[in-house]
LUMVO-619532 format. One line per field, with one value per residue (C-alpha): residue number from 1; residue in three letters; x, y, z. Coordinates in nm, 4 decimals, always signed. Example, Ala and Ser with C-alpha at 12.3 -4.5 7.8 and 13.67 -1.06 7.14 Angstrom:
2
i <- [1 | 2] .
aa <- [ala | ser] .
x <- [+1.2300 | +1.3670] .
y <- [-0.4500 | -0.1060] .
z <- [+0.7800 | +0.7140] .
// end
This chain:
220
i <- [1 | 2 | 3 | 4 | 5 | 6 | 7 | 8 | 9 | 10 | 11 | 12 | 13 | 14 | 15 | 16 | 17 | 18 | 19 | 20 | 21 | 22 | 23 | 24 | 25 | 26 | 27 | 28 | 29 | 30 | 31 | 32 | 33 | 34 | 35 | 36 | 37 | 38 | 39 | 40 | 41 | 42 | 43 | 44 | 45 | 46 | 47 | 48 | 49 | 50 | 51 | 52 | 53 | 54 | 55 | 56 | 57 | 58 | 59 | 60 | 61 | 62 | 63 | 64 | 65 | 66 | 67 | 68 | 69 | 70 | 71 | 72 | 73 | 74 | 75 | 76 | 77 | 78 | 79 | 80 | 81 | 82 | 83 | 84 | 85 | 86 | 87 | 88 | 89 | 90 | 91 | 92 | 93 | 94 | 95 | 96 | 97 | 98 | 99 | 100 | 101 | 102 | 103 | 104 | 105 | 106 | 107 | 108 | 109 | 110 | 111 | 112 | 113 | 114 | 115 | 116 | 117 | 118 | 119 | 120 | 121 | 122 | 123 | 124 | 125 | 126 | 127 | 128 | 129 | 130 | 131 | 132 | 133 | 134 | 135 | 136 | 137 | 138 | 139 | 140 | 141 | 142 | 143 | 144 | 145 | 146 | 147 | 148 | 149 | 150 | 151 | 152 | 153 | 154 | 155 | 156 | 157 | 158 | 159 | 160 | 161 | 162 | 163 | 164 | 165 | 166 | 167 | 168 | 169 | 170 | 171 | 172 | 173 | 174 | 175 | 176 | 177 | 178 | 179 | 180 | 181 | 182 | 183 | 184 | 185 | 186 | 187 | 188 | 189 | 190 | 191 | 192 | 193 | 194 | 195 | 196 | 197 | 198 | 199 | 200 | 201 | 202 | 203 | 204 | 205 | 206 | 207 | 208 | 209 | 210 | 211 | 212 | 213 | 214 | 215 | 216 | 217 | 218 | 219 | 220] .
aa <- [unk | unk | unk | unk | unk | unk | unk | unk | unk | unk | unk | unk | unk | unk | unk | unk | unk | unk | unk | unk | unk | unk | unk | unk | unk | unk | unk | unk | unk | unk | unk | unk | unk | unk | unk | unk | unk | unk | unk | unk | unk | unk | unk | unk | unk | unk | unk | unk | unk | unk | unk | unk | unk | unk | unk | unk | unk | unk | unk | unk | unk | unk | unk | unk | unk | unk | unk | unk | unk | unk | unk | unk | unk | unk | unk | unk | unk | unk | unk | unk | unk | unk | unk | unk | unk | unk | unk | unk | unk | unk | unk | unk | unk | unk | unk | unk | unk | unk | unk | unk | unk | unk | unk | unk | unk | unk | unk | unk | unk | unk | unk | unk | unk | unk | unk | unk | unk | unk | unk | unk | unk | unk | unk | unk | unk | unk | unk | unk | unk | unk | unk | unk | unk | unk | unk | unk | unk | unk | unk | unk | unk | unk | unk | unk | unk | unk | unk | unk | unk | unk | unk | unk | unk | unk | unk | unk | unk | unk | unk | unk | unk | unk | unk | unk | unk | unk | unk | unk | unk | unk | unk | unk | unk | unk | unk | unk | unk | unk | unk | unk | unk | unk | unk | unk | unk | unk | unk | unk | unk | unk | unk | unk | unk | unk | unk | unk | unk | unk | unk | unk | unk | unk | unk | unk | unk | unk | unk | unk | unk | unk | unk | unk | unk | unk | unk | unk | unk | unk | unk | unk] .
x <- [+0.0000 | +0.1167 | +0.1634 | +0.3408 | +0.3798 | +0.5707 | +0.7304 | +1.0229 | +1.2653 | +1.6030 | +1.7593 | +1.6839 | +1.5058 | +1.2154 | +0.8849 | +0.6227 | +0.3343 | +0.2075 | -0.0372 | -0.0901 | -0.2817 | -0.5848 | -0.3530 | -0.4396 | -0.0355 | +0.0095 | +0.2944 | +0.4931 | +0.4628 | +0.5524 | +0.9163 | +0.9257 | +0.8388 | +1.1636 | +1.3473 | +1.2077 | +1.3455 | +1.6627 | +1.6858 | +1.6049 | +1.8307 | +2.0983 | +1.9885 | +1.9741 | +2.3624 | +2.4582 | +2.5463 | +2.4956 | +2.2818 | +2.0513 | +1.8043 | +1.5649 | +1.6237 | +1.4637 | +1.5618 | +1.4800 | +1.3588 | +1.2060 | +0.8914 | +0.8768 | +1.0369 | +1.0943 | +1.0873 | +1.1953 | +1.2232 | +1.3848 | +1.2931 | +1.2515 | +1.4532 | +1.1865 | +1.2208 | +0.8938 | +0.8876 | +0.6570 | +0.6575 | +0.5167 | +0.4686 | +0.7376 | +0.4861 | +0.4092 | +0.5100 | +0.8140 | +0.7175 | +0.3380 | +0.5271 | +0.7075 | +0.4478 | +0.2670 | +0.5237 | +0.5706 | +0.1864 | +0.2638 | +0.5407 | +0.3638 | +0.0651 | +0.3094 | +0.5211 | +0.2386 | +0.0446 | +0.2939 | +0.6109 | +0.6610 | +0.6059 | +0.8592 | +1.1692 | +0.9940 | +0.7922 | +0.9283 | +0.7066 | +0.7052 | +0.3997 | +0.2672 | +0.1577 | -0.0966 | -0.4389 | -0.2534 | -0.2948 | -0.6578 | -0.6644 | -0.4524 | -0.2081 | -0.5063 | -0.6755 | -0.4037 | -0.3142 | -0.6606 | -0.6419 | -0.2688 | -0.4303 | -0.5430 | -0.2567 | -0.5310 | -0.7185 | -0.7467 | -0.5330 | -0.2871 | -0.2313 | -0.1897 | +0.0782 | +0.2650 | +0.2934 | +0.3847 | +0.7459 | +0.8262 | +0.8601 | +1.1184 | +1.2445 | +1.4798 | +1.7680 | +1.6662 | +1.9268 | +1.8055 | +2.0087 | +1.9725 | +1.8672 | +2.1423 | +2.4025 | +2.2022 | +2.2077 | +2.5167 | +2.3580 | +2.6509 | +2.9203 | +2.7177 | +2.6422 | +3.0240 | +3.1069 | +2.8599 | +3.0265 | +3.3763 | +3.2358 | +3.0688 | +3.3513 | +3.5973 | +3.3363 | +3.3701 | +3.7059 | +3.7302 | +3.4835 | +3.6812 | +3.9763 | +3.7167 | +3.6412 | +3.9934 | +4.0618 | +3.7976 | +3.8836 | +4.2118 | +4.0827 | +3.8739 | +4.1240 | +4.3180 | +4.0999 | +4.0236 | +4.3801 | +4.3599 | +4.0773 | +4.1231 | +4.5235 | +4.5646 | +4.3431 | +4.5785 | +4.8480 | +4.6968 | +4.5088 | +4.8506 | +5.0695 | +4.8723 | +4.8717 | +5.2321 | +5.2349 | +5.0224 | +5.1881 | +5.5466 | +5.3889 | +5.2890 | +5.6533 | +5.8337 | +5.5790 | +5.4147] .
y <- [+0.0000 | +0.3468 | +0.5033 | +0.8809 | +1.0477 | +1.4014 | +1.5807 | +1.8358 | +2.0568 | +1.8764 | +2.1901 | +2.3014 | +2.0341 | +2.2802 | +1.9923 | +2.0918 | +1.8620 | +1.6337 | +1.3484 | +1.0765 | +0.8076 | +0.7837 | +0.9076 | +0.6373 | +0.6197 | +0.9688 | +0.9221 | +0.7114 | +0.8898 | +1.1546 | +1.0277 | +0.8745 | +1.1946 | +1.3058 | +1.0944 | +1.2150 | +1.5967 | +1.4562 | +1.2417 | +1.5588 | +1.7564 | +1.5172 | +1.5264 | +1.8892 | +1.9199 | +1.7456 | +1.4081 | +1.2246 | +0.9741 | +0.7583 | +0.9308 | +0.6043 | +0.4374 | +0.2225 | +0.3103 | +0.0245 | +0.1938 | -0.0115 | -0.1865 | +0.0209 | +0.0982 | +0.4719 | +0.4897 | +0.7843 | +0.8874 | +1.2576 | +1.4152 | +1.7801 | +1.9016 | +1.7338 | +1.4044 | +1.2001 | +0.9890 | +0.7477 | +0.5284 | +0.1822 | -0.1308 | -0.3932 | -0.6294 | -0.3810 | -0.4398 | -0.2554 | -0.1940 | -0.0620 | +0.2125 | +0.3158 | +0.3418 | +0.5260 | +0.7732 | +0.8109 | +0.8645 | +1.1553 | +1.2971 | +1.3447 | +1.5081 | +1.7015 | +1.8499 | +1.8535 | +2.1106 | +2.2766 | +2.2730 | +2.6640 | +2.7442 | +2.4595 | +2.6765 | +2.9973 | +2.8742 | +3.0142 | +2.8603 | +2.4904 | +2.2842 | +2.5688 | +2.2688 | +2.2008 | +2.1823 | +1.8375 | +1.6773 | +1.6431 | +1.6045 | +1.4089 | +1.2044 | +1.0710 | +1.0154 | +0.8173 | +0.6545 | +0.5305 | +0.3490 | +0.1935 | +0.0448 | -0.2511 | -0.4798 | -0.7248 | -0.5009 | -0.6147 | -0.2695 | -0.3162 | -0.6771 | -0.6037 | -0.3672 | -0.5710 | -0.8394 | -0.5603 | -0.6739 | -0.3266 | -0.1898 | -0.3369 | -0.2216 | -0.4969 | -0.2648 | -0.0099 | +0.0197 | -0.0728 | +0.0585 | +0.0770 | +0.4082 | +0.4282 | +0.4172 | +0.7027 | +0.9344 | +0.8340 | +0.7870 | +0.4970 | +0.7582 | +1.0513 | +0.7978 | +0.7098 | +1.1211 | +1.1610 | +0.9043 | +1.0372 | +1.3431 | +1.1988 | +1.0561 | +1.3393 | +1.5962 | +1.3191 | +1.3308 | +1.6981 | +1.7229 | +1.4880 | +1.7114 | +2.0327 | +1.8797 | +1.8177 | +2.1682 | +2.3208 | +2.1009 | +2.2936 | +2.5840 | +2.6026 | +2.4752 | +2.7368 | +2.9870 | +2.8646 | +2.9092 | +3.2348 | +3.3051 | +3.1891 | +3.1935 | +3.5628 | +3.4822 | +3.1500 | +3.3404 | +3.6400 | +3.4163 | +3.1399 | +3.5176 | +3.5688 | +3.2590 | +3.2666 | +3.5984 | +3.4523 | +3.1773 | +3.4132 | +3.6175 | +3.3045 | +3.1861 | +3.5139 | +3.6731 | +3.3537] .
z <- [+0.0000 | -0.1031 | +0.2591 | +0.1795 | -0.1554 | -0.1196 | -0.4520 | -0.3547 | -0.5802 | -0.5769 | -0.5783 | -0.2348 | -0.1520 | -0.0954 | -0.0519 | -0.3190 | -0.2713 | -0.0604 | -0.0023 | +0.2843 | +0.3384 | +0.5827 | +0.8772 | +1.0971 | +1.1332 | +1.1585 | +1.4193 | +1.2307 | +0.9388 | +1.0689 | +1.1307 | +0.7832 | +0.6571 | +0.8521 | +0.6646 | +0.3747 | +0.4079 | +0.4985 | +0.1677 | -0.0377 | +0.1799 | +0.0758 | -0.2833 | -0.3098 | -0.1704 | -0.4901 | -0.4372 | -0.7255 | -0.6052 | -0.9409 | -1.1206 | -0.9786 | -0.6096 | -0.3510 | -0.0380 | +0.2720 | +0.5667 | +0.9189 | +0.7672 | +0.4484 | +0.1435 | -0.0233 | -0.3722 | -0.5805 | -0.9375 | -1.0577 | -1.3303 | -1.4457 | -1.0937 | -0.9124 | -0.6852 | -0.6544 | -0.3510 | -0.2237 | +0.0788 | +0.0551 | +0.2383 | +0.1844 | +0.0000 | -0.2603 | -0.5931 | -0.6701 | -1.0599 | -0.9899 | -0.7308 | -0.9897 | -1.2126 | -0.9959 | -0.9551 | -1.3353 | -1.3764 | -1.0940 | -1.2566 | -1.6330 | -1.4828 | -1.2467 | -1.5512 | -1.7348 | -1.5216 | -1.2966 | -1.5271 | -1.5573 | -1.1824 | -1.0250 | -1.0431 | -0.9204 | -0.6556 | -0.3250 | -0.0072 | +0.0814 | -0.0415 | -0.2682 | -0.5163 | -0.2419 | -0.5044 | -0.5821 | -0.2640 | -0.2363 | -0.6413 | -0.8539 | -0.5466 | -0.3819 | -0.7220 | -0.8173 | -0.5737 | -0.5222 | -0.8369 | -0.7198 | -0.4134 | -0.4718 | -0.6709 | -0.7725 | -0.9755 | -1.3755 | -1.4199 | -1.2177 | -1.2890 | -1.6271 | -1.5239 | -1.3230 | -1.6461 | -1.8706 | -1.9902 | -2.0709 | -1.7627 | -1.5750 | -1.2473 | -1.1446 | -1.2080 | -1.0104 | -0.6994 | -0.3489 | -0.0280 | +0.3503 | +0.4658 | +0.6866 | +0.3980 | +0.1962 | +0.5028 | +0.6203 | +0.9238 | +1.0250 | +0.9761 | +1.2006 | +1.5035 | +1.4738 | +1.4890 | +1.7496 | +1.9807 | +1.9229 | +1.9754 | +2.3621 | +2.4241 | +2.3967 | +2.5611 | +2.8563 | +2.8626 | +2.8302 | +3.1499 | +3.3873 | +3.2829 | +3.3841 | +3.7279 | +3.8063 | +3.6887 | +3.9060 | +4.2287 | +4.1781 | +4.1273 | +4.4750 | +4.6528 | +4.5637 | +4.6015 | +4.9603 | +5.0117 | +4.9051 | +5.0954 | +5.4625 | +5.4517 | +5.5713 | +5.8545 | +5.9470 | +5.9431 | +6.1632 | +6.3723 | +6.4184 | +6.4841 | +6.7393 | +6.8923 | +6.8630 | +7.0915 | +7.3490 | +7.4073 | +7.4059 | +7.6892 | +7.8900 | +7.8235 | +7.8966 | +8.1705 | +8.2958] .
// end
């Protein structure tokens, strides 16, 4: 089942349209949809990821297409058939272009393409539902679209995710090490600064002390 469509500009990354499902799963989506902006952040830096990825995520799979300077994701259950979400996505992407084409690289505020959402994605996606449908089983045995070449990686190793936990670790580490070295330095520091404090009064305090017991030795 198609669970999250969202269209963005690859060039910023800036999210142009978006459609969910019944929202039933709001909370998860809503950190898949994290992962989302992320991917198009990483896009939109210019790493020259392909043109056409799945991308393995918990119980789901992304899957993207770009075309025109626009990335077309959708998030779908693992049992969905990999061709019919990227026929979906295609379908998305020629009525996309086909309406919207001379506003994508002048549109400044995030999901400005909203008319879509309750139009076209859901209308769509409707008919991409079901996989038992006449439709989209004739899809799915159409020989000329083949997706088994389309890349599939790990989340983790898109985002570089691995690499950031390992940074953030040497990073805890070292800020652990640099705060025992802190504590020591500011056990030193008070104790010097008690020195500093209550030493004049010591040495006034064991002077006179000193005199008393003078005059007990010399008068006494």
């Amino acid at each position: 089942m198609v669970k999250l469509t969202i269209m963005a500009r690859v060039a910023d990354g800036l999210p142009l349209a978006e459609g969910l499902d019944d929202g039933r799963d709001q909370k998860d989506l809503d950190f898949y949809k994290q992962q989302a902006k992320f991917l198009f952040k990483k896009l939109s830096q210019g790493h020259h990821e392909p043109s056409r990825m799945t991308v393995e995520t918990g119980s789901y799979f992304f899957h993207y297409i770009i075309e025109g300077g626009v990335c077309y994701l959708t998030l779908c259950e693992r049992s969905y058939p990999k061709k019919l979400a990227y026929q979906y996505l295609e379908d998305l992407q020629r009525e996309f272009e086909k309406t919207n084409r001379s506003q994508i690289d002048t549109v400044a505020r995030p999901y400005a393409f909203t008319n879509l959402v309750n139009t076209f994605i859901q209308k769509t996606r409707k008919l991409y539902l079901d996989t038992r449908t006449q439709r989209n089983l004739s899809k799915l045995n159409d020989d000329l679209y083949e997706v088994q070449q389309i890349m599939t990686r790990n989340i983790q190793d898109v985002l570089g995710v691995g690499d950031k936990l390992d940074q953030v670790t040497q990073m805890s580490s070292r800020l652990s090490s640099e705060s025992r070295i802190y504590a020591n330095k500011a056990k030193d520091l008070n104790r010097q600064a008690l020195i500093r404090k209550w030493a004049p009064l010591v040495v006034v305090v064991s002077v006179v002390l000193l005199l008393l017991f003078l005059r007990r030795r010399i008068w006494g």
